[in-house]
C-alpha positions in Angstrom: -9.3 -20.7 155.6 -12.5 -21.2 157.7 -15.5 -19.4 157.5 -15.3 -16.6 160.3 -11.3 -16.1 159.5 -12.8 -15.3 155.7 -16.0 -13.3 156.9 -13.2 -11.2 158.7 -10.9 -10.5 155.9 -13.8 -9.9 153.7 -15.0 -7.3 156.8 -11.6 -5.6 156.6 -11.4 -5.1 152.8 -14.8 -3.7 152.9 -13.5 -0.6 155.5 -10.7 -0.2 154.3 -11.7 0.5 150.3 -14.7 2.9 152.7 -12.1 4.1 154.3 -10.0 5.2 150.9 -13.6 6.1 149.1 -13.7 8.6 151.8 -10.2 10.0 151.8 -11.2 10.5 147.5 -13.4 11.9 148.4 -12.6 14.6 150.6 -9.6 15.2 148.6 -11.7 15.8 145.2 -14.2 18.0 147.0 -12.6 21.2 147.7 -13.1 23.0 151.0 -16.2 25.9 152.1 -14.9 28.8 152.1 -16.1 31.8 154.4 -17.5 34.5 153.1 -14.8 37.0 153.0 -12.6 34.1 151.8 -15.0 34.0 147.9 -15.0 37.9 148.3 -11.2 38.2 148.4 -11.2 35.3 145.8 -14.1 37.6 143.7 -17.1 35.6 144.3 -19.7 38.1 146.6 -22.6 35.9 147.5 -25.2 37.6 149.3 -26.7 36.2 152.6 -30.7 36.0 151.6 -30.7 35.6 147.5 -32.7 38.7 146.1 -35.7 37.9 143.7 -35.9 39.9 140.8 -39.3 41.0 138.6 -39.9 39.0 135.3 -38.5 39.9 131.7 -39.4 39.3 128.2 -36.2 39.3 125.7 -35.2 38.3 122.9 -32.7 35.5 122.1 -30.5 34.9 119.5 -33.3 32.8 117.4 -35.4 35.7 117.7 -37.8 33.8 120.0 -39.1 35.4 123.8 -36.9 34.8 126.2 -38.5 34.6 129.9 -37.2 34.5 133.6 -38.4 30.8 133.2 -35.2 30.0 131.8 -33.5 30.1 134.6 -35.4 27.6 136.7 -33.2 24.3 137.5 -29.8 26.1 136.4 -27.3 28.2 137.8 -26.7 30.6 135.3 -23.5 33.4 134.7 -25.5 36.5 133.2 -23.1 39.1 131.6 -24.2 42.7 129.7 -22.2 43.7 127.1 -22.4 44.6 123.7 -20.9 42.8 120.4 -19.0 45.7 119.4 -16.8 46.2 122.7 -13.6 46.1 121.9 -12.0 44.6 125.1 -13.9 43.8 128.4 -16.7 42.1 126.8 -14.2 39.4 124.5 -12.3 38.7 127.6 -14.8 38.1 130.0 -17.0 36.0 127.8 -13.3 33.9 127.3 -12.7 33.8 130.7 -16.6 32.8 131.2 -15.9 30.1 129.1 -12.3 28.6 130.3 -14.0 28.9 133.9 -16.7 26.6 132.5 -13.7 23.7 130.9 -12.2 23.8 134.2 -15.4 23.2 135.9 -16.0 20.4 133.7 -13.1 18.7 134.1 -13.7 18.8 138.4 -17.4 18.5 137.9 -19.0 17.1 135.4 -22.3 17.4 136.7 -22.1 20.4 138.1 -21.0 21.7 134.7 -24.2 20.5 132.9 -26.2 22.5 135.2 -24.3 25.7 134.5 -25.6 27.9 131.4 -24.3 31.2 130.3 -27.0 34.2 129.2 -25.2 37.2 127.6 -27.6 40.5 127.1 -27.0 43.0 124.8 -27.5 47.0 126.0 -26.8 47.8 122.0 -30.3 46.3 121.1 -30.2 49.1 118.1 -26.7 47.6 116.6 -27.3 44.2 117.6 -29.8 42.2 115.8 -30.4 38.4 116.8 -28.2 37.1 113.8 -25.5 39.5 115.3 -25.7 38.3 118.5 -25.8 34.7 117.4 -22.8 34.8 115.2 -21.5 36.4 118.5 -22.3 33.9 121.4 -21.7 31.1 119.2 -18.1 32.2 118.9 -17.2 31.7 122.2 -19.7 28.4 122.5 -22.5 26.9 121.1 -24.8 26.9 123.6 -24.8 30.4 125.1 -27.9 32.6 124.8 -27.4 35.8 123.2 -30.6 38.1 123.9 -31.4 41.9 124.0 -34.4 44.2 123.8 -35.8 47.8 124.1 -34.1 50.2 126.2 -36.5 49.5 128.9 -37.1 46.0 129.2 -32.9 46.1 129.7 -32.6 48.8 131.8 -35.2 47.0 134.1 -33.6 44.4 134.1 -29.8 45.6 134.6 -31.1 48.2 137.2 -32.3 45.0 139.4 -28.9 43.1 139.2 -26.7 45.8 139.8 -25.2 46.6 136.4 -25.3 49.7 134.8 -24.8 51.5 131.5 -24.8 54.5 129.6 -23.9 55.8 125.9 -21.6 57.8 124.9 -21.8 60.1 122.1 -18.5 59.6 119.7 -16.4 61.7 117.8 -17.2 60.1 114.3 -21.1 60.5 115.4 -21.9 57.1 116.7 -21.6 56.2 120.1 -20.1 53.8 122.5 -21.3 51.9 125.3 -20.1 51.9 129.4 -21.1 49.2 131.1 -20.4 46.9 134.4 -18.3 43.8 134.3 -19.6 42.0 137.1 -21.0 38.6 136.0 -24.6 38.2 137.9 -24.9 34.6 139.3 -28.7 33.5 139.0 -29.5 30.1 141.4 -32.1 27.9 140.0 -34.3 29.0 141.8 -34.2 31.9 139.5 -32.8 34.5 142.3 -30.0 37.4 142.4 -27.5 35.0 144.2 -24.4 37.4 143.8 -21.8 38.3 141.7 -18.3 37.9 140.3 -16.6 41.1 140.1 -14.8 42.1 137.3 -12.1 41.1 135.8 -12.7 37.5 135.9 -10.2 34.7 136.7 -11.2 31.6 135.6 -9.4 29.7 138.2 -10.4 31.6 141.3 -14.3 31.3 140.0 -13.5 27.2 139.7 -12.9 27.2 143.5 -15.0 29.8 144.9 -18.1 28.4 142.3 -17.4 25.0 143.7 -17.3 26.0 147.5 -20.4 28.2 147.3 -21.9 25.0 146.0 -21.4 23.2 149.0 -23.6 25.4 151.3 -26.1 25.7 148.6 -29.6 24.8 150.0 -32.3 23.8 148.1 
């Protein structure tokens, strides 16, 4: 084989293994969605992301915890309380086989994912509670809470509400949203994923929304 018939064969190799590196590709990376296409799938992202005030916690090591944590991260921010017997369990499960799947596509995009769990219950749940708590559904969850105001602030600014309830046996119980707030790293509101959770639908629409994010 002369030189120019090699130098073509070696030419033809090289775009065609371009050629199949781009067909990978484009079959790994899933499509963008429209907007009305994550909504009806449950992810409602909103079109300017809406900055929110500071906030001092406190985590699960009993240690401040700052908005500066969310800097460089996307991060799924859920209120609940350890003591709720239902929506709380299973959406911090679902949180969490949302984030396997993830993993499995995305590696990388994974590892920039972090999951921040507030407690409205601050008077029930101490930091040991919480971190017995978080730590059951992964070991690198944030478990945090406060005083009534310091949560209420914050809730208030991301949509979520709460309330207590008096109870019959002269405790109380807690309401509360299940929408998960979705915090870019940038550190702003970037939207929401309604409640209840399906870890399969937030895989796709998580991924898509990634695809237009700018930063």
């Amino acid at each position: 084989m002369n030189k120019g018939v090699a130098n073509t064969v070696i030419g033809l190799v090289a775009f065609m293994a371009l050629l199949l590196g781009l067909l990978v590709h484009r079959v790994l990376t899933p499509p963008a969605m429209t907007q009305q296409q994550l909504n009806d799938k449950g992810l409602f992202v909103y079109d300017v992301p809406r900055r929110f005030s500071d906030f001092t916690l406190t985590d699960h090591n009993n240690q401040p915890l700052t908005k500066a944590i969310l800097k460089n991260h996307w991060t799924l921010m859920f209120f609940g309380y350890t003591s709720c017997p239902d929506v709380c369990p299973t959406t911090l499960a679902s949180i969490r086989q949302f984030q396997m799947l993830l993993k499995e596509a995305d590696e990388k995009a994974a590892g920039k994912l972090q999951v921040v769990f507030v407690s409205v219950d601050p008077m029930r749940d101490t930091p040991e509670k919480l971190a017995s708590y978080v730590h059951y559904f992964d070991e690198h969850y944030i478990g945090a809470t406060s005083d009534y105001t310091n949560i209420f602030n914050l809730a208030h600014q991301l949509n979520i509400a709460f309330a207590y309830l008096p109870s019959k046996d002269g405790t109380y119980d807690v309401s509360h949203s299940g929408e998960i707030a979705l915090i870019n790293p940038e550190g702003d509101f970037h939207g929401f994923f309604k409640s209840p959770p399906d870890p399969e639908k937030m895989l796709v629409t998580f991924r898509s929304m990634l695809l237009g994010w700018q930063h």
